[in-house]
C-alpha positions as a printed Julia matrix, in Angstrom:
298×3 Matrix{Float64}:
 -117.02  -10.79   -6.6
 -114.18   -8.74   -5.79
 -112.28   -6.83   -7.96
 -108.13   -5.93   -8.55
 -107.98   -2.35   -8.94
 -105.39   -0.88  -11.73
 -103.75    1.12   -9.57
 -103.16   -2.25   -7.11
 -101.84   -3.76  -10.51
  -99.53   -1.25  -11.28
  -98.06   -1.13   -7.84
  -97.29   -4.71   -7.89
  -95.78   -5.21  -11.39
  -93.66   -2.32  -10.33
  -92.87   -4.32   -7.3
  -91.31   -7.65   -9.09
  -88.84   -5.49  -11.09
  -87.56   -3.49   -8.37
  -87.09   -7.07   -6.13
  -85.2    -8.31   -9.25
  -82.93   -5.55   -8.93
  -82.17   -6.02   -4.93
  -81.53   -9.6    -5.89
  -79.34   -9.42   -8.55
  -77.42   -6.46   -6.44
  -77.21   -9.15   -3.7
  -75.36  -11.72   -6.18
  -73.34   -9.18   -7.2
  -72.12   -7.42   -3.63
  -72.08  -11.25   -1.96
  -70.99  -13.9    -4.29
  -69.2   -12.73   -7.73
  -67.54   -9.86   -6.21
  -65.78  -11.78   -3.73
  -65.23  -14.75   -5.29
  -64.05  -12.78   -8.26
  -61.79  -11.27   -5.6
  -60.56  -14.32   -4.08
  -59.86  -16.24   -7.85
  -57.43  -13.27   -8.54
  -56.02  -13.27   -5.55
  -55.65  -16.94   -5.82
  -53.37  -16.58   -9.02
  -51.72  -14.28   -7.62
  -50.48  -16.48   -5.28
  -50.33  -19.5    -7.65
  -48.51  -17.41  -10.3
  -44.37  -18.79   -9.08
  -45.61  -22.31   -9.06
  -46.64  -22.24  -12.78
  -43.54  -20.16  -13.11
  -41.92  -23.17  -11.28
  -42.81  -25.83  -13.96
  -42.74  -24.06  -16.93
  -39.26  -22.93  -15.85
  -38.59  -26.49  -15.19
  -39.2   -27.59  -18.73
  -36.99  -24.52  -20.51
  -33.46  -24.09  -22.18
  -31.13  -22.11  -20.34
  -31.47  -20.09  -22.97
  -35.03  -19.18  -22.59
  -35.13  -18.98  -18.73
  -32.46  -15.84  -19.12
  -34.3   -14.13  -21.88
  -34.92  -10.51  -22.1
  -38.29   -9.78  -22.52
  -38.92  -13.27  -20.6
  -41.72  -15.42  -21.9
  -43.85  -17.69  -19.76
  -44.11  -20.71  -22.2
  -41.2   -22.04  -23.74
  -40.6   -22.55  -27.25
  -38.95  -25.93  -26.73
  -40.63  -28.09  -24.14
  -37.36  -29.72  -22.81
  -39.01  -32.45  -20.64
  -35.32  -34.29  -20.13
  -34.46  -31.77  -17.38
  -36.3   -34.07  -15.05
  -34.47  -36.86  -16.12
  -30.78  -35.2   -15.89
  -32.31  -34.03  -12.58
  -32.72  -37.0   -11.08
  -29.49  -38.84  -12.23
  -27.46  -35.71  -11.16
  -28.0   -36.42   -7.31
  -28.8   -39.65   -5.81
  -32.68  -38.42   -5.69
  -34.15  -41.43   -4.71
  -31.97  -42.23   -2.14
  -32.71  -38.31   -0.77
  -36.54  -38.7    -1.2
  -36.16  -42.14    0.62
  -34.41  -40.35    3.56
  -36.82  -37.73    3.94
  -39.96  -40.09    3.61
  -38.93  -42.25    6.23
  -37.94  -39.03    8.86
  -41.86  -37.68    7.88
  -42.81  -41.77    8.64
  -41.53  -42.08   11.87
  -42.17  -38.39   13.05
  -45.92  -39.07   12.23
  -45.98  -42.09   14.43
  -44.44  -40.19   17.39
  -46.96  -37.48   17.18
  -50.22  -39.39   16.33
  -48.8   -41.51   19.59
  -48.0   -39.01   22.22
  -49.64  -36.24   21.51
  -53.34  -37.54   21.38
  -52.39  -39.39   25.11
  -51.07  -35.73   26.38
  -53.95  -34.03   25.38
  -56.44  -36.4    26.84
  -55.5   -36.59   30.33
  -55.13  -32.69   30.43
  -58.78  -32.79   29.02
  -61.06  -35.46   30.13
  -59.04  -36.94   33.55
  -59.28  -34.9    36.43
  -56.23  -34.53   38.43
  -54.68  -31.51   40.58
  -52.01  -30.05   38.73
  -53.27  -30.31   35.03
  -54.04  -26.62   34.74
  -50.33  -25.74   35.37
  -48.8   -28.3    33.33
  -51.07  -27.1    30.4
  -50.06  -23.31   31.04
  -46.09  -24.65   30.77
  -47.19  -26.52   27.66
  -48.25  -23.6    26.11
  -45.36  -21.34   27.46
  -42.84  -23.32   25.72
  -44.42  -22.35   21.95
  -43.09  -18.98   22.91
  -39.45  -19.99   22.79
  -38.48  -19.64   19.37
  -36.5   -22.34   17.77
  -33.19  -20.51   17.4
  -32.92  -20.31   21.41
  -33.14  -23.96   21.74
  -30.49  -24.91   19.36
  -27.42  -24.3    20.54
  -28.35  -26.16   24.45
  -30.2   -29.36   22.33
  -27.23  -29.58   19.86
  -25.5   -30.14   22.85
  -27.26  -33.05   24.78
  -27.12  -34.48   21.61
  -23.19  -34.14   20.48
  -22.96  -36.1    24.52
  -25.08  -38.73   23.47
  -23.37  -39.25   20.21
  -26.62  -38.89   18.47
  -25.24  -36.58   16.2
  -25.12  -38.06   12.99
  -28.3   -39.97   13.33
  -31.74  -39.51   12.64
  -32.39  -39.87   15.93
  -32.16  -36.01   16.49
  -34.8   -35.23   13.84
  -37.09  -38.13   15.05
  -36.76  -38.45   18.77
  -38.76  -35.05   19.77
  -41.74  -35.92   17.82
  -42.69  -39.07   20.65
  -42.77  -36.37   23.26
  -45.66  -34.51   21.59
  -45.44  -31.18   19.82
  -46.71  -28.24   22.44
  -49.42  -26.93   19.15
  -50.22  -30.44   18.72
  -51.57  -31.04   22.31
  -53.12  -27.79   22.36
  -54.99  -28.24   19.24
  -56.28  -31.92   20.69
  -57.15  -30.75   23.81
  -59.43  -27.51   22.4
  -60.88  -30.42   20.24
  -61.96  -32.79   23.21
  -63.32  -29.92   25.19
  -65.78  -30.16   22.75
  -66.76  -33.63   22.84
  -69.58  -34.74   25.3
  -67.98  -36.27   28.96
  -70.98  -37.95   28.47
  -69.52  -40.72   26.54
  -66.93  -40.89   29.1
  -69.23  -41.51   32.08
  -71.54  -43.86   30.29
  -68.0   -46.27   29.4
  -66.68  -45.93   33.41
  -70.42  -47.03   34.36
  -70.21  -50.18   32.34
  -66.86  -50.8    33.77
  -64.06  -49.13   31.13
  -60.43  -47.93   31.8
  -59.3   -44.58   30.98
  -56.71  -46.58   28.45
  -60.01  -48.69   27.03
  -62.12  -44.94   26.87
  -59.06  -43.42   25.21
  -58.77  -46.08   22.11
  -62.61  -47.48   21.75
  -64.1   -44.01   22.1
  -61.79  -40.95   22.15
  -59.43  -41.99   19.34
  -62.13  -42.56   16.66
  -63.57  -39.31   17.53
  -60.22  -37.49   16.77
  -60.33  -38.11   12.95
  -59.78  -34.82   12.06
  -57.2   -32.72   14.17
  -55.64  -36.17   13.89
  -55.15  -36.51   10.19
  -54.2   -32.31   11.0
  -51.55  -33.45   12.5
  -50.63  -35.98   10.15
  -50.82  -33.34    7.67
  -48.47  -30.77    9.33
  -45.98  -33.25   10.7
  -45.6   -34.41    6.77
  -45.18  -30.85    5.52
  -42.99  -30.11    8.66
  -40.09  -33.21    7.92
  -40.54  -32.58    4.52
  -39.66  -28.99    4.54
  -37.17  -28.93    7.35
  -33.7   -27.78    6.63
  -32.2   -26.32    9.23
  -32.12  -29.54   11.23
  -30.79  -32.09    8.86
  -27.97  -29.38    7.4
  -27.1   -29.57   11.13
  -27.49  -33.04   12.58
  -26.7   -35.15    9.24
  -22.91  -35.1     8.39
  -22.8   -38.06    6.0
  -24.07  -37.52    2.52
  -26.04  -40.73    2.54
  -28.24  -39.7     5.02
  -29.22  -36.44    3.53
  -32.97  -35.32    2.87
  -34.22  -33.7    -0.42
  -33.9   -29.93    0.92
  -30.31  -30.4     1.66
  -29.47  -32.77   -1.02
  -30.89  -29.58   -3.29
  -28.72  -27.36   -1.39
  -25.87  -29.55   -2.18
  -26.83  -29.88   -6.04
  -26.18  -26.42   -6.64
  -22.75  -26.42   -4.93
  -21.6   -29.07   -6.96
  -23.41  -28.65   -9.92
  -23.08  -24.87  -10.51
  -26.08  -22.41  -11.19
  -27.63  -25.31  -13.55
  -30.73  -23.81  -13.17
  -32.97  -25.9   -15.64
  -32.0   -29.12  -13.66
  -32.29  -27.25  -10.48
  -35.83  -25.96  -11.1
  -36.91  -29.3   -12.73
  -35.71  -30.76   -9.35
  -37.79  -28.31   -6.85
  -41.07  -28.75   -9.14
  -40.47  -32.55   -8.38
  -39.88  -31.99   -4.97
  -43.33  -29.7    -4.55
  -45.42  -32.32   -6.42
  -46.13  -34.15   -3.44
  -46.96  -31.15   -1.29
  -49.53  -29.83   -4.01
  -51.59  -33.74   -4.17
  -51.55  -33.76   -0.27
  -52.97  -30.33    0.32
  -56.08  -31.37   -2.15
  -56.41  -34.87   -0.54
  -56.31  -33.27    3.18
  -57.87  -29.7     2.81
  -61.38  -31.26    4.51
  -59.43  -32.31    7.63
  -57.94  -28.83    8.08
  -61.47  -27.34    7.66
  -62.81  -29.8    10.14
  -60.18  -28.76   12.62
  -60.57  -24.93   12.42
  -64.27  -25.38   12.76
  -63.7   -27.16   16.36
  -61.17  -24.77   17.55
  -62.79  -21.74   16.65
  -65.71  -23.56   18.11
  -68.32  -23.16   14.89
  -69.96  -26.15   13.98
């Protein structure tokens, strides 16, 4: 019958504690301290949106105090409402919906077809036409504006939508690089084992490739939304008639009519970044999804 020394006994009820403290050191240095990191950082960042809609629910009064406060004394929900009837802001959201509509269509259409012959069909030339691709994400915008404004004005598209919608069925260079790092990393396997059994490239492409490009696809979706949405530049430039305007210039043009009405003008913008807030929590997974194929983790 063997027998447990006290010495053995001491050394291993010394042992537990000392593991309890490496543990609990390991919690601390590798999940609270960076997630407490990361929360603070996190309303840091979130901080001018709260600002945002607590402004947009203030007097004028209050929003121009001195010390300012962050609540308001008088919760003044009827900014929204003057908001709204001060500019035609369903006609403006109704513009800028149907430019993200139709720019999501063109994309999800031409960019996945782009991106698949570069990818899975073999032909001579592919290499270079992906390297000239690429090269054109180096021009900046501002160089192309003045020589597309142009070939627009002669077409007498200027005016239109068809300025802000037309590029998108040509495919977006990021787009077609982001699809084709994603089918890189799908098996050619399933590509070989349709052409036995007798498939087209175009049959391959929609029964087999397409349902496989979930993700980068609703990606895409995602930052051709937030792209329309947010763009400026190009309806301010392309959209003379008032009735055609999108909700980031009709904005522009409520505080040149309206004066510094700041209340209505805040309640406005919080109503305009509602949208952008419930997409971003309804498509964060896809964005994951897509970073893990191009950065090739799994």
């Amino acid at each position: 019958m063997s027998r447990t020394s006290p010495k053995t006994t001491t050394v291993a009820a010394a042992a537990v504690p000392a593991r309890s403290v490496r543990s609990r050191r390991k919690l601390l240095t590798r999940t609270i301290a960076p997630h407490t990191a990361l929360i603070l950082v996190g309303c840091l960042f979130l901080f001018p949106i709260v600002w945002l809609f607590l402004t947009a629910v203030k007097t004028p009064e209050e929003i121009f105090a001195v010390p300012p406060s962050l609540l308001p004394e008088h919760w003044r929900w009827s900014n929204y409402a003057d908001a709204v009837s001060a500019i035609p802001f369903g006609r403006y959201m109704g513009n800028t919906l149907l430019l993200c509509a139709i720019n999501i269509a063109g994309q999800l259409l031409s960019a996945p077809l782009v991106a698949y012959s570069i990818s899975k069909i073999p032909w001579s030339g592919r290499g270079l036409v992906f390297s000239l691709i690429v090269g054109t994400m180096i021009l900046p915008g501002q160089v192309q504006l003045i020589p597309v404004y142009i070939i627009f004005s002669k077409l007498g598209w200027v005016g239109t939508f068809l300025p802000l919608t037309i590029g998108s069925f040509f495919g977006a260079p990021f787009y077609i690089f982001l699809l084709r790092q994603f089918m890189l990393g799908l098996p050619t396997e399933l590509i070989e084992a349709a052409k036995i059994d007798g498939a087209s490239e175009l049959r391959i492409y929609a029964r087999i490739m397409l349902p496989l490009l979930q993700p980068p696809l609703m990606t895409i979706a995602l930052f051709t939304f937030v792209a329309s949405y947010t763009d400026f530049m190009g309806p301010l430039i392309y959209l003379n008639d008032a009735s055609k305007w999108t909700i980031t210039v009709g904005l522009q043009g409520f505080l040149q009519d309206h004066g510094a009405q700041w209340e209505q003008l805040m309640a406005a913008s919080a109503l305009v970044t509602l949208p952008m807030i419930v997409l971003y929590f309804f498509g964060q997974k896809y964005f994951m999804k897509s970073g893990s194929a191009l950065t090739g983790l799994k």
